[in-house]
Backbone as CSV, one residue per row, in Angstrom:
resi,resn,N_x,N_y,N_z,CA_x,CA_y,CA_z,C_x,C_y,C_z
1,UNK,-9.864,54.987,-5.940,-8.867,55.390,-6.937,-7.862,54.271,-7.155
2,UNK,-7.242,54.305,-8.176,-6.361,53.085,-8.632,-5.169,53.232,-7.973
3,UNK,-4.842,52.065,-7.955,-3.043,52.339,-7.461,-2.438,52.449,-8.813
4,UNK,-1.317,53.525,-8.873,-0.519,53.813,-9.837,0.257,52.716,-10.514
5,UNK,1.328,52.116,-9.127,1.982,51.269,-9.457,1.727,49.873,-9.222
6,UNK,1.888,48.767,-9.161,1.886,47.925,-8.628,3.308,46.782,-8.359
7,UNK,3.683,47.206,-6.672,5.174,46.953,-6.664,5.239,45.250,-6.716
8,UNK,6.058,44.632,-7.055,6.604,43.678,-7.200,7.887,42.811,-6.228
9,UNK,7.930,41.837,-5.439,9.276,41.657,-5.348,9.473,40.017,-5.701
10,UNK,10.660,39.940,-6.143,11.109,38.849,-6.732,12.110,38.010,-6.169
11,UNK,12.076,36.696,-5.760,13.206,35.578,-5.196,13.188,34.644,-6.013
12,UNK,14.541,34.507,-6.203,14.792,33.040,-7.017,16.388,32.899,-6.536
13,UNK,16.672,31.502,-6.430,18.165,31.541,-6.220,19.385,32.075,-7.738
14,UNK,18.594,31.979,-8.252,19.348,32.026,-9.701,18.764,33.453,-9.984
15,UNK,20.220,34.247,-9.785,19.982,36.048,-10.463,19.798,35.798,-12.146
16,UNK,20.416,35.207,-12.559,19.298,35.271,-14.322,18.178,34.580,-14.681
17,UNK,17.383,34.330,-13.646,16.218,34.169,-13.359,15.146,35.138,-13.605
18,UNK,15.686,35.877,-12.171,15.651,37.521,-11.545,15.416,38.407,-12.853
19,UNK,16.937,38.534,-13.512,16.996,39.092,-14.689,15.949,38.928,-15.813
20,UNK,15.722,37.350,-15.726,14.996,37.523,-17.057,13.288,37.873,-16.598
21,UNK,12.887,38.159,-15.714,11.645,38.105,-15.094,11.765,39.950,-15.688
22,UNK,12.462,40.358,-14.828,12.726,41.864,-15.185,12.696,42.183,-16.387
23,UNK,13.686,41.546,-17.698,13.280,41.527,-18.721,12.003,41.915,-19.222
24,UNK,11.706,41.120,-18.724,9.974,40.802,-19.491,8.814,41.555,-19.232
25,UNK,9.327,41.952,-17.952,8.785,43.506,-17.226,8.781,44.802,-17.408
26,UNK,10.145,45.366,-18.249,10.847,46.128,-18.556,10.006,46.930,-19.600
27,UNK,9.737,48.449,-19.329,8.601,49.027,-19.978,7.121,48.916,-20.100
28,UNK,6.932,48.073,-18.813,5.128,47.960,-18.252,5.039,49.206,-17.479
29,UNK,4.086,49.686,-17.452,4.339,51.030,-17.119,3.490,50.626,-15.757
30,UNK,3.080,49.671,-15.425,1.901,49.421,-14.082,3.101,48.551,-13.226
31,UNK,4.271,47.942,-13.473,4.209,46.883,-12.470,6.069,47.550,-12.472
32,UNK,6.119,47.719,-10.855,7.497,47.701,-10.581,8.017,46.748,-9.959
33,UNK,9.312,46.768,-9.882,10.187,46.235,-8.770,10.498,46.350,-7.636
34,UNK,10.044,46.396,-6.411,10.228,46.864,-5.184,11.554,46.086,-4.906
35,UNK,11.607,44.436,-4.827,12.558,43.794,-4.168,13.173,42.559,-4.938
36,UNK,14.151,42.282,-5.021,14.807,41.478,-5.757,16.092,40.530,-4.548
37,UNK,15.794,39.076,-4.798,17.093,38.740,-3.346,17.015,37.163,-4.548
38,UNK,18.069,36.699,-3.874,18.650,34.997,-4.215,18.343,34.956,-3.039
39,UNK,17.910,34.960,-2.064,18.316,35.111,-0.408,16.608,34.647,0.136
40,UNK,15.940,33.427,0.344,14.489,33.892,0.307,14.358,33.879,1.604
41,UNK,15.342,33.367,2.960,15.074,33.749,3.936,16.020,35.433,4.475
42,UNK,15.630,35.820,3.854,15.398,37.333,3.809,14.768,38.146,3.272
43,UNK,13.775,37.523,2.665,12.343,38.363,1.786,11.805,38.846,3.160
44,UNK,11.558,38.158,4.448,10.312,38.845,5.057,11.293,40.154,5.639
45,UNK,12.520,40.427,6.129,12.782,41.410,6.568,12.736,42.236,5.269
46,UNK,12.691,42.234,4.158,12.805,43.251,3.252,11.476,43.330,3.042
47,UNK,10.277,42.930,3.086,9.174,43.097,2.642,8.836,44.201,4.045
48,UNK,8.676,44.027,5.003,8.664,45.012,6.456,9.358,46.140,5.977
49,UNK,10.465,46.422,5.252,11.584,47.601,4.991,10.386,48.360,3.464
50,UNK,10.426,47.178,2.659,9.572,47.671,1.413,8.192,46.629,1.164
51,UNK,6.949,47.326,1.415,6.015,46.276,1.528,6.097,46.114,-0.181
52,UNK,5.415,44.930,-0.400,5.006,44.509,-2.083,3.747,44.168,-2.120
53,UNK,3.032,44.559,-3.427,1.834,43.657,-3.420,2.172,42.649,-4.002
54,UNK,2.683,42.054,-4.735,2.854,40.702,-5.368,4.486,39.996,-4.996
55,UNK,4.642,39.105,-4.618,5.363,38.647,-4.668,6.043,37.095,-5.689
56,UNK,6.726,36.925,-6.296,7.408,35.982,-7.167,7.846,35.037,-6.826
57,UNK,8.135,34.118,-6.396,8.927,33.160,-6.108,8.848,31.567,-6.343
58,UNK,9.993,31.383,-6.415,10.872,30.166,-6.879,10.107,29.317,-6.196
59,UNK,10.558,27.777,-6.078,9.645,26.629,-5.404,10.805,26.088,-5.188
60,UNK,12.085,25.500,-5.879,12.995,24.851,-5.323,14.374,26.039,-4.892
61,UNK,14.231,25.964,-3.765,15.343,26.965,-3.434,16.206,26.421,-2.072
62,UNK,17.076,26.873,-2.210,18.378,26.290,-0.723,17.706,27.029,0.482
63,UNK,18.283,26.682,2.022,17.849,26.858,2.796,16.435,27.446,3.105
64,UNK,15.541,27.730,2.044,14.170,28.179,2.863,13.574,27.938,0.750
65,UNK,12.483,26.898,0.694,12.405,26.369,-0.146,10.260,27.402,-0.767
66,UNK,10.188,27.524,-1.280,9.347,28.791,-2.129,8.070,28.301,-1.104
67,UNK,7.088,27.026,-0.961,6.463,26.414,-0.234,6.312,27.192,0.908
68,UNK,7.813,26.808,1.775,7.824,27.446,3.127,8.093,28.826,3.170
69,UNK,8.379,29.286,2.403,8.466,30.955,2.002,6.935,31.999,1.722
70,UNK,6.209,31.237,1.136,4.754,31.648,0.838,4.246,31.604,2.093
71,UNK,4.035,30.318,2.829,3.219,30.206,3.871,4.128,31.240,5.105
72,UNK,5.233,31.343,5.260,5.601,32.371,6.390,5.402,33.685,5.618
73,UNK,5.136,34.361,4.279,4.984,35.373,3.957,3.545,35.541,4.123
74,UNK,2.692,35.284,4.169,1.108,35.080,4.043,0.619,35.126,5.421
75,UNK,1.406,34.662,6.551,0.922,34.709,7.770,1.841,36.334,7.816
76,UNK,2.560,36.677,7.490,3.338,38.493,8.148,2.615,39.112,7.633
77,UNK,2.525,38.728,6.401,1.998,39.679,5.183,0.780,39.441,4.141
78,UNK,-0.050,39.125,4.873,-1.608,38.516,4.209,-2.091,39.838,3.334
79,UNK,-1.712,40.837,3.436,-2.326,41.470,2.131,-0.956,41.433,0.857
80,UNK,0.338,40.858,1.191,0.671,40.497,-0.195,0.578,38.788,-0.858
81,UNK,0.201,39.514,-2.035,-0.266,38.186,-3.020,0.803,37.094,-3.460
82,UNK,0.289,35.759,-3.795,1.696,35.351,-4.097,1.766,34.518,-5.507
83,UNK,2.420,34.934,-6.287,3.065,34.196,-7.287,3.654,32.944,-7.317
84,UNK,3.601,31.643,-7.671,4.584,30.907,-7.815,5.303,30.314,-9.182
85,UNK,6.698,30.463,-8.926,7.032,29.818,-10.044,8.069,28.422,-10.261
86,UNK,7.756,27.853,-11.312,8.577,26.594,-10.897,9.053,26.135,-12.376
87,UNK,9.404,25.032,-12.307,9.924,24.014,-13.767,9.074,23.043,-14.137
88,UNK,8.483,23.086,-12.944,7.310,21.602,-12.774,6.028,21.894,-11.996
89,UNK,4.853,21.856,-12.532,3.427,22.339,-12.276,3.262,20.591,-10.952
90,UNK,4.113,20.180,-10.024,3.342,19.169,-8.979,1.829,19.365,-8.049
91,UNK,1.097,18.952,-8.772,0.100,18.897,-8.246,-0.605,19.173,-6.874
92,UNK,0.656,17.629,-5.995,-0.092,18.036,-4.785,0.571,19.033,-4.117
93,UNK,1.538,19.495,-4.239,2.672,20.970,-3.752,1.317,22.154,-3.795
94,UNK,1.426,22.007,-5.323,0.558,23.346,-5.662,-1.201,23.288,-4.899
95,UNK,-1.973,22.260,-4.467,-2.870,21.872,-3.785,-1.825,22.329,-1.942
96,UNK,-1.104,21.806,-1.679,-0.600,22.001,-0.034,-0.452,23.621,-0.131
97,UNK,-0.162,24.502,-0.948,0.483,25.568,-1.115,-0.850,26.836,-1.585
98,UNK,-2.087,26.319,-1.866,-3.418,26.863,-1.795,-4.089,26.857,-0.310
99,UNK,-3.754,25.436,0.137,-4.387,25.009,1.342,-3.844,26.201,2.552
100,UNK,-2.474,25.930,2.610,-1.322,26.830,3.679,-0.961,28.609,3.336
101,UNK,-1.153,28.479,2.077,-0.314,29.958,2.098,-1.399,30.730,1.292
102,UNK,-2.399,30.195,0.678,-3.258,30.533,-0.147,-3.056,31.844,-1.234
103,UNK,-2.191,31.029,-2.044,-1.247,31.245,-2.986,-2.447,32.024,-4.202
104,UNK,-1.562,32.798,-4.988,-2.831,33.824,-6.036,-2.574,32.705,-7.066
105,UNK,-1.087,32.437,-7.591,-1.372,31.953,-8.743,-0.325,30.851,-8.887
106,UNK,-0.025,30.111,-9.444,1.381,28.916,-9.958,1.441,29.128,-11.185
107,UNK,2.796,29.417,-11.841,2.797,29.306,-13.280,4.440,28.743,-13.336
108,UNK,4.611,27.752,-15.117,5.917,27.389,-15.079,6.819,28.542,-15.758
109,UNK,8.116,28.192,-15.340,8.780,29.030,-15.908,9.210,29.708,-17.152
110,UNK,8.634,28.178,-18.343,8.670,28.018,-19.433,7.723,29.424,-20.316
111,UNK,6.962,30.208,-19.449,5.977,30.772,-20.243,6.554,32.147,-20.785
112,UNK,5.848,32.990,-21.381,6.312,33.690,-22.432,6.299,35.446,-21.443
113,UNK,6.349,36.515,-21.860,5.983,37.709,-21.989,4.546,38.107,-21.502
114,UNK,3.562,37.609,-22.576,2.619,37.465,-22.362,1.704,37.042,-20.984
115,UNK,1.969,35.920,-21.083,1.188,35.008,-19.918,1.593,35.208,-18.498
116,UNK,2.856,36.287,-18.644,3.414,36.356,-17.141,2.501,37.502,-16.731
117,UNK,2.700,38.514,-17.553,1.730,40.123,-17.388,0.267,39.477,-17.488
118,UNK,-0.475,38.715,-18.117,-1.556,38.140,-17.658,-1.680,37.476,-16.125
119,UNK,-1.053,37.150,-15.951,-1.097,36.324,-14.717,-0.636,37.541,-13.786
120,UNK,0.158,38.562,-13.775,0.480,39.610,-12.691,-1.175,40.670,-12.775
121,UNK,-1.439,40.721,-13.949,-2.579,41.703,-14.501,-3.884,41.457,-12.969
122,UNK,-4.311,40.023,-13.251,-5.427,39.329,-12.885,-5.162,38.777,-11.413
123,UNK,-3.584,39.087,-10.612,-3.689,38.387,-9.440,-3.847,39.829,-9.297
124,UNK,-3.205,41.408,-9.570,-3.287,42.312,-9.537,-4.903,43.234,-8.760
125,UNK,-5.555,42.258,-9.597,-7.090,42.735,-9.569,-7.562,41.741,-8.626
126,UNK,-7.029,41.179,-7.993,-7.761,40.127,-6.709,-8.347,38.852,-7.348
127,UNK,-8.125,38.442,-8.774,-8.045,37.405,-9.422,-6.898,36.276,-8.810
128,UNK,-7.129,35.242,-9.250,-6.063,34.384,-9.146,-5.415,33.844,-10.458
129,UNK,-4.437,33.126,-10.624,-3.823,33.117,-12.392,-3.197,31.079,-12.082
130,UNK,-3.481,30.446,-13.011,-2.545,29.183,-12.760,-2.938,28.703,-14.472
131,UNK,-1.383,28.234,-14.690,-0.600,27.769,-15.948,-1.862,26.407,-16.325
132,UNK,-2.103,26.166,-17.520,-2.953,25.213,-17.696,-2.267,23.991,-17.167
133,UNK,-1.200,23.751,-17.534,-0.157,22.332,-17.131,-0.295,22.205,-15.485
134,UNK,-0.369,23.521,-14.957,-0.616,23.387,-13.393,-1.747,22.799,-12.878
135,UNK,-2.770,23.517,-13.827,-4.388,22.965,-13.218,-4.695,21.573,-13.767
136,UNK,-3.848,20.986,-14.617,-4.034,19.810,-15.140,-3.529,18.986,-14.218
137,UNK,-2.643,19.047,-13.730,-1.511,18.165,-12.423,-2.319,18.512,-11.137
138,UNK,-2.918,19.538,-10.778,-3.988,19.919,-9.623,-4.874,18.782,-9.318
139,UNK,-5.662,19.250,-10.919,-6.975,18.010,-11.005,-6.399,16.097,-10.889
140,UNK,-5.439,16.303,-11.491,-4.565,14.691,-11.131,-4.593,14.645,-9.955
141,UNK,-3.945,14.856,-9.298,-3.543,14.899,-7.547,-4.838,15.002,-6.896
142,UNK,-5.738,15.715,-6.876,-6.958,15.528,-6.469,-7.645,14.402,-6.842
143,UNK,-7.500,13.904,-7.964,-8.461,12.623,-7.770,-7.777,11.297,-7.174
144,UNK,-6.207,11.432,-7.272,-5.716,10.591,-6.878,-5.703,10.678,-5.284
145,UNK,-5.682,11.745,-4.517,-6.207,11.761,-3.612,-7.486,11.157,-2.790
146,UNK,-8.785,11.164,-4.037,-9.679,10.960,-3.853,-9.474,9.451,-3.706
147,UNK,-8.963,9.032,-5.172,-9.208,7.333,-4.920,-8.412,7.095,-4.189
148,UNK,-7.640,7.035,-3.145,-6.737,6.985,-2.173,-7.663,6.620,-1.033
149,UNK,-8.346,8.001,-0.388,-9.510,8.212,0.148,-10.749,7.114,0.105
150,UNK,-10.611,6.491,-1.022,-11.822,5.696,-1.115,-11.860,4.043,-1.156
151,UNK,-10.345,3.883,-1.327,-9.938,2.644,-1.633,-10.329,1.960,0.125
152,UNK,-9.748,2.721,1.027,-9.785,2.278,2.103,-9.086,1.135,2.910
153,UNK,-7.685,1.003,1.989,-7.189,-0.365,2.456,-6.829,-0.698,4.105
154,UNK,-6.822,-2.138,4.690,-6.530,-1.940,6.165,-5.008,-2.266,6.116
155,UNK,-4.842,-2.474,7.363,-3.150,-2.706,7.604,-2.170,-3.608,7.178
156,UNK,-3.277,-4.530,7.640,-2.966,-5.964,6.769,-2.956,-5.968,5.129
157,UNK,-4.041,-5.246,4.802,-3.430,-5.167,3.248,-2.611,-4.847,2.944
158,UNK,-2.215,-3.489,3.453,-0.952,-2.960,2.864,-0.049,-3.517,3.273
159,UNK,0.223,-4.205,4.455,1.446,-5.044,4.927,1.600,-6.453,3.649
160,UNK,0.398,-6.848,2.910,0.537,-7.994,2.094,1.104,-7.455,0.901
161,UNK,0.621,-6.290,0.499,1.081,-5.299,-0.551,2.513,-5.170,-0.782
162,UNK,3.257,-4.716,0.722,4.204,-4.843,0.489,5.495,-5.616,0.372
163,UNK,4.612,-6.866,0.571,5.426,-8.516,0.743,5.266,-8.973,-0.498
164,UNK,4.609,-8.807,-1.860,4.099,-8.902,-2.982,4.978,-8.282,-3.512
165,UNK,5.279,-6.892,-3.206,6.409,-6.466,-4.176,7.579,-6.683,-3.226
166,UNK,7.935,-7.205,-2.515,9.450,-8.131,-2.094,8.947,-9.359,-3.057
167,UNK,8.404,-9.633,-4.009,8.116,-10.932,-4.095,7.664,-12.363,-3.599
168,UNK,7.476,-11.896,-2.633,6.907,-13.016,-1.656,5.983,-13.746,-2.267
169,UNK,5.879,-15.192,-2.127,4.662,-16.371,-2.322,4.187,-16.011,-1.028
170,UNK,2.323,-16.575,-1.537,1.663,-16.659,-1.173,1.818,-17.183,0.436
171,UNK,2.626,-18.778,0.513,3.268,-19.322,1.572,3.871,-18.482,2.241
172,UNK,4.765,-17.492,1.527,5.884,-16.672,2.725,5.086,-15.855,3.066
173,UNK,4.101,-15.363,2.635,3.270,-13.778,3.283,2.429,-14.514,4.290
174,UNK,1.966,-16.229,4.036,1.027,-16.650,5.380,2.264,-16.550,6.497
175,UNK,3.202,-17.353,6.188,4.338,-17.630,7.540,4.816,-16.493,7.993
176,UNK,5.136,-15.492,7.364,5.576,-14.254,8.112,4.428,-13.307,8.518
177,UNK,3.294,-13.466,8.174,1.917,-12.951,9.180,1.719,-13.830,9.638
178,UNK,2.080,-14.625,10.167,1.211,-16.131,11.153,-0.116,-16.144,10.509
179,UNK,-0.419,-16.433,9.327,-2.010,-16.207,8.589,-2.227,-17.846,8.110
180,UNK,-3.158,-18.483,7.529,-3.026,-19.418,6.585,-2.820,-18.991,5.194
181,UNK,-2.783,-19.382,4.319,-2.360,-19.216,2.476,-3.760,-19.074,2.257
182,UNK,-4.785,-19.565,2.596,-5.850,-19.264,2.189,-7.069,-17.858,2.777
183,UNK,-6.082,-17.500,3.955,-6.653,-16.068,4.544,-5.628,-14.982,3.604
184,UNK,-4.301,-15.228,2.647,-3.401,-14.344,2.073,-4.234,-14.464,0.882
185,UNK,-4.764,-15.242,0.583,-5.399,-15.751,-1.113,-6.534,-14.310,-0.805
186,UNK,-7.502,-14.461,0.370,-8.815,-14.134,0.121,-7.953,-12.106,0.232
187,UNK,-7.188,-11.972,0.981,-6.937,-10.723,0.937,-6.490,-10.320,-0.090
188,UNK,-5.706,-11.325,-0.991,-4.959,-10.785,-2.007,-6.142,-10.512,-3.290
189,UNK,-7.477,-11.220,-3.057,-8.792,-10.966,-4.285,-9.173,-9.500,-3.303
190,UNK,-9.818,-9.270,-2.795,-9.945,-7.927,-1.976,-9.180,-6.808,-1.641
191,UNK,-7.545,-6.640,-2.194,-6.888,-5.923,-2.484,-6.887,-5.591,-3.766
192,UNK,-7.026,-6.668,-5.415,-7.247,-6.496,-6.350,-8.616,-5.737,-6.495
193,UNK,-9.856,-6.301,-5.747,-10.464,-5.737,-6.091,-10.959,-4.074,-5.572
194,UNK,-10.195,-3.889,-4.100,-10.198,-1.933,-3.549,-9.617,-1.375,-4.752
195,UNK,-8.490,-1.780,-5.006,-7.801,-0.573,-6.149,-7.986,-0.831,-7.651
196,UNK,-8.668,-1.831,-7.979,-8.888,-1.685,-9.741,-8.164,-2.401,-9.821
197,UNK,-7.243,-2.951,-10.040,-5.965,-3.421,-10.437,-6.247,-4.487,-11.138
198,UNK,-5.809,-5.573,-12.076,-5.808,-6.486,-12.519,-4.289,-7.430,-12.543
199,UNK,-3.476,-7.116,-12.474,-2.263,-7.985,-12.633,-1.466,-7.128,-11.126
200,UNK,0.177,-8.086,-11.037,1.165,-7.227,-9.919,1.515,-6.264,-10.446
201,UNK,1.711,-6.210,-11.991,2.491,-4.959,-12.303,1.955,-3.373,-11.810
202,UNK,0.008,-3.486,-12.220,-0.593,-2.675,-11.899,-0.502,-2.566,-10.212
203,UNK,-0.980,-3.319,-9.881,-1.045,-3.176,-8.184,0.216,-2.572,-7.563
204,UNK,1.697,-3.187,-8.063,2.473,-2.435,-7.488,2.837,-0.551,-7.886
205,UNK,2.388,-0.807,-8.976,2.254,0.950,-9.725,1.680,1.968,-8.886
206,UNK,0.455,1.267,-8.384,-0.959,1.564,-7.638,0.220,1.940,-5.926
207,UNK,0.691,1.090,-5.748,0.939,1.142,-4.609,2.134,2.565,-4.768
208,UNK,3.040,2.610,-5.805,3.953,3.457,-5.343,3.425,5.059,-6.050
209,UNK,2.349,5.180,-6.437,1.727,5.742,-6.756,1.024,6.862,-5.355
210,UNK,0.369,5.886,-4.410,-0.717,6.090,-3.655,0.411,5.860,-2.043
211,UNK,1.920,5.795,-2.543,3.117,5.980,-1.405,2.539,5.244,-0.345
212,UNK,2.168,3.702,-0.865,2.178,2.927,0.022,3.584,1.957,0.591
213,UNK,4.567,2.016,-0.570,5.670,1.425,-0.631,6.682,2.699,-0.778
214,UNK,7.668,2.987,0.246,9.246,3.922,0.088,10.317,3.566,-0.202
């Protein structure tokens, strides 16, 4: 038999957030409100007081941030589902946040009426729901992952990598590795050629890209 209702609870630090989520909710005759807080390290004692099946929540939030909120709700409370919502679909967040908390859906905040009750409808039914802009930044982060993964640079490269963008000559990267100029030359063609790169501009892109340089 169906469940009648399907309760809801909602965190965001910002109550007209809250509000406007409710809004948009307001006269669905399937989806209530169980819980509503600015407070997200106090969702799990209220979820124990009022269980939810779905839960809402924020991604950038003060003291207990939506990320770490999913994954401690998911280990108490593995039969409630989780919503995320944000301003910004980040890729590898939303990839760490499948991996750890194994999240139903990510959507941005930007979306309408519509697409929210779609996305509650379908996590509802043991579906999962994610914003196209999300799965687009997913698939980014995953491959950049991948070529990350594949490039394989050693220590020494990246230590030359990052003497390249101090600007360093060729000379200063041999003398400060005790190397010759012509063992920095041959690494510096074998660093161009692991990552694609063709010029410094690219290579250093590559590098702060692939958070080889902080």
């Amino acid at each position: 038999m169906k469940k009648e209702k399907i309760s809801l609870a909602i965190v965001d630090d910002h109550q007209i957030v809250i509000d406007g989520i409710k809004s948009l909710l307001f006269g669905h005759p399937e989806f209530v409100v169980e819980i509503e807080s600015t407070q997200p390290e106090k969702i799990q004692q209220l979820l124990a007081i009022h269980p939810a099946d779905i839960l809402l929540t924020d991604i950038m939030m003060p003291v207990m941030n939506g990320a770490e909120l999913a994954k401690n709700v998911h280990a108490e409370f593995p039969e409630t589902k989780i919503l995320a919502l944000s301003m910004s679909g980040q890729g590898d967040l939303v990839n760490q946040m499948i991996d750890e908390s194994n999240i139903a859906g990510y959507v941005l905040k930007n979306i309408g009426k519509q697409e929210l009750l779609k996305a509650l409808e379908k996590i509802s039914r043991g579906g999962v729901y994610f914003s196209q802009e999300v799965l687009d930044e997913m698939i980014k982060a995953s491959e950049k992952k991948k070529n990350s993964e594949e490039v394989r640079l050693t220590l020494r490269e990246i230590e030359i990598i990052r003497l390249i963008e101090k600007e360093y000559s060729n000379k200063q990267i041999a003398d400060s590795l005790f190397i010759s100029e012509r063992t920095v030359e041959t690494h510096r063609k074998n660093i161009f050629r692991k990552t694609k790169t063709a010029s410094l501009i690219g290579l250093i892109k590559y590098a702060y890209e692939q958070k080889l340089i902080v």
